[in-house]
N, C-alpha and C positions, 0 to 999 in steps of 0.2 A: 116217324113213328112206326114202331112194327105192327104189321098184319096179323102176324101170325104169334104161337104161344114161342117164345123165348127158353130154353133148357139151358141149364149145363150138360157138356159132355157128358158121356160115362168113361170110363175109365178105361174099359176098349179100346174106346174114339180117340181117349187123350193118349194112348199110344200108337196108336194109328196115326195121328197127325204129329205126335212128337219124329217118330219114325219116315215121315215124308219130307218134313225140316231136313232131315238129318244127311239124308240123300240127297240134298242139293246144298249140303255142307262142306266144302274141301278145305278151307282156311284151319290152319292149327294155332289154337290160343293155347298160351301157357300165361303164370303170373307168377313174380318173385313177390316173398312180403319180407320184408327188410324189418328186421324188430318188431313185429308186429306182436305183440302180447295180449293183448284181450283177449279171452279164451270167446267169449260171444265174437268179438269182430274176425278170429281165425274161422268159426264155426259159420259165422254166415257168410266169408269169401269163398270157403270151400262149397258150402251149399249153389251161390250163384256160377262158380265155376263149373259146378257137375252140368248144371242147368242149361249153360250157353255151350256145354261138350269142351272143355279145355282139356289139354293130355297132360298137362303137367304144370306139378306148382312146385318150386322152390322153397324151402323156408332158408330166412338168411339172420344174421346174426342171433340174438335173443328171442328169436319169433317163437312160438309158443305153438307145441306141436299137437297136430289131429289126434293123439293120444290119450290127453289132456279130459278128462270126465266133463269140465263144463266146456270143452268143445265140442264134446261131443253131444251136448245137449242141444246146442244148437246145428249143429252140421246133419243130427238125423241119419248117421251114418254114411253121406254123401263122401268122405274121405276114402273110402272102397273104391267111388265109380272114376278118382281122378288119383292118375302118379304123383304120389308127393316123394322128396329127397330130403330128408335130415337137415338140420340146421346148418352151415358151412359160414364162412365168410364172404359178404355181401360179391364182393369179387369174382370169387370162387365161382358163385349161383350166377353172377352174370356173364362168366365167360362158358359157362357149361350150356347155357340157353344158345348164348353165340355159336357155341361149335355143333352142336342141334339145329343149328340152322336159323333162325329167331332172328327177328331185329330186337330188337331190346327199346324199348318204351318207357321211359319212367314218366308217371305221373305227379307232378310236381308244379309250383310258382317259382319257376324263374322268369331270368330276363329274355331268354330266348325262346321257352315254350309256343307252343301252337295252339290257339285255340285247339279245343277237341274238333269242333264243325269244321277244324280245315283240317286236321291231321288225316294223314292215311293210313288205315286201319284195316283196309280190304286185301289183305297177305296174310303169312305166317310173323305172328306179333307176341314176344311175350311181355309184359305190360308188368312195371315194378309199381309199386305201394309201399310209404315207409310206415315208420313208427308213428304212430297218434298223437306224440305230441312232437318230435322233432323233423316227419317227414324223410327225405330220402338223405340218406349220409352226401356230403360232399364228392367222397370219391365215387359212390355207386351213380353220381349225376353226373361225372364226367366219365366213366368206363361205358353209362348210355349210350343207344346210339342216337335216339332223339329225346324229347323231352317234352310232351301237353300237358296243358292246364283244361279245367272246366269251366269256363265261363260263369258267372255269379251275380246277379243285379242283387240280390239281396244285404242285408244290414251283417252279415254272418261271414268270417272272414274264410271259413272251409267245412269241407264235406265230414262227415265220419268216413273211415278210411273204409270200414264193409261196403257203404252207400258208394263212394268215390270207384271202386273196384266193380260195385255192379252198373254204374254207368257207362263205367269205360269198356265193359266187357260186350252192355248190351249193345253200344255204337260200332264195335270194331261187326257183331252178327250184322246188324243193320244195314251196313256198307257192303258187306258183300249179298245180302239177301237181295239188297234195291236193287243190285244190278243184273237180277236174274229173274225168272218169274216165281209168280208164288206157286205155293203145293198146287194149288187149284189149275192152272196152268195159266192163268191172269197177268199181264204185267201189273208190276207194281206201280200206286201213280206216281 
């Protein structure tokens, strides 16, 4: 139980500690979205992207661009703070991340994935997302260069593809933060 009065930040603070994260940041996230058309689920990949600092997002085939009025109702403008490139073919966006330097990550259920809890995520990763109802094309699953899954006990057979994007984004920050100390200058436990 706390002792003491409990606040939220102010907004100083919360730049002040965004800006201390940020500094013991060096991993480069990027994401391809593979068809992704919901103008809300572009809107809030782009928002959780700004959030974990990714440099660059891909749009790939039919993916529905930061341009888009109801994307931008949800993104809040966050599509400014992160490089985004035109829509191309899935291939195209996956070989441009590879030659950028990138492992390439598709998130995906197949038969080889990795759990998320064992995948390695603590490098330069850019992490694909398909379409909401048919997931990552065939071919963008083999031009990968690995392939996780998220773990699920639940009755629900998959994530929303926003939701899916911000988990995978929040574990790849997590892996590299646990291995270092916090702002505070604390190990992590």
């Amino acid at each position: 139980m706390s002792t003491g009065t409990r606040r939220q930040l102010r907004p100083t603070d919360v730049k002040r500690l965004n800006r201390t994260w940020r500094r013991g940041t060096e991993n480069r996230l990027s994401l391809i979205l593979e068809s992704v058309t919901g103008p809300f689920n572009v809107g809030s990949i782009f928002r959780t992207a700004a959030a974990f600092g990714a440099d660059q997002l891909w749009l790939a085939g039919n993916a529905t661009p930061p341009t888009n009025p109801k994307v931008q109702k949800t993104a809040l403008g966050t599509d400014r703070l992160v490089t985004w490139h035109p829509a191309v073919p899935a291939l195209e966006a996956v070989q441009a991340a590879k030659d950028d330097g990138y492992t390439v990550i598709a998130i995906e259920l197949t038969g080889d994935a990795v759990p998320l809890h064992e995948s390695r995520l603590d490098r330069d990763v850019c992490l694909v997302v398909g379409s909401e109802d048919h997931g990552c094309s065939p071919a963008l699953l083999e031009a990968a260069d690995e392939v996780l899954y998220i773990p699920q006990v639940g009755r629900v057979g998959s994530f929303n593809v926003g939701v899916a994007a911000a988990i995978v984004l929040a574990e790849a920050r997590r892996q590299e933060w646990s291995a270092k100390p916090t702002p505070t200058g604390d190990p992590q436990p």
